[in-house]
PLY file of the C-alpha trace (Angstrom):
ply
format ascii 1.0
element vertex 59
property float x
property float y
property float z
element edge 58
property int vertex1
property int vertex2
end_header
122.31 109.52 122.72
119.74 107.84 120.46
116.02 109.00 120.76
113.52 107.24 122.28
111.64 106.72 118.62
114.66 104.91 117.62
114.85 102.84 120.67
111.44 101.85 120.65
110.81 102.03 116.36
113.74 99.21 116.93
112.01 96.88 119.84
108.94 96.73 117.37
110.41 95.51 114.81
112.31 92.62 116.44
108.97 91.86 118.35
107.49 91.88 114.85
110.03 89.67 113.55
109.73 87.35 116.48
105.16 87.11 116.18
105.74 86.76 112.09
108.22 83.65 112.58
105.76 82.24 115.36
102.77 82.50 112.86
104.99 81.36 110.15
105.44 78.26 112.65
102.13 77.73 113.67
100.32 78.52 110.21
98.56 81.48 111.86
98.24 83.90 108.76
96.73 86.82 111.44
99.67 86.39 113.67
102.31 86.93 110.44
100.20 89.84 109.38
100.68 91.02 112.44
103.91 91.00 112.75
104.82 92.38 109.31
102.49 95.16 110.26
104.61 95.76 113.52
107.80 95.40 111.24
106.92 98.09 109.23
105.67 100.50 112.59
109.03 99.84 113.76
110.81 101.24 110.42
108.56 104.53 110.01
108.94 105.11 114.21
113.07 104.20 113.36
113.23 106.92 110.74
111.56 109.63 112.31
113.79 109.17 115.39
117.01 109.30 112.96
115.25 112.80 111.29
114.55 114.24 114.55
118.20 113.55 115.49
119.41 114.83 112.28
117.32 118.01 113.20
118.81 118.25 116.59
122.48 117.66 115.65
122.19 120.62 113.27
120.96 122.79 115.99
0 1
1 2
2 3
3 4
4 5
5 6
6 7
7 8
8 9
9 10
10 11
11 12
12 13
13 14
14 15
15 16
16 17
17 18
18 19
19 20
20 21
21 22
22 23
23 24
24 25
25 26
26 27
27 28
28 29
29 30
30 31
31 32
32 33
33 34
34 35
35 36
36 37
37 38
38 39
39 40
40 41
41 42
42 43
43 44
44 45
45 46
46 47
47 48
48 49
49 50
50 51
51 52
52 53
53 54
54 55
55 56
56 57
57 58
């Protein structure tokens, strides 16, 4: 079963993808900053859900 900080390290990213192509769209330079900032939450909350089930497979 994947853990939750994968789950949820993916759903930020895609949101972030989504907000960065809306402010892409609508020229809002915050909105893409924002979104590449939630991108790259996403990734570091992805990877420590894929060490912590590294961890727990071992075990």
């Amino acid at each position: 079963m994947a853990d939750h900080d994968r789950i949820e390290g993916a759903a930020k990213n895609i949101g972030g993808k989504v907000k960065e192509g809306v402010g892409k769209v609508t020229g809002d330079e915050k909105l893409k900053a924002e979104g590449r900032a939630e991108q790259v939450e996403g990734k570091v909350q992805n990877t420590v859900g894929g060490i912590k089930d590294a961890i727990n497979d071992k075990h």
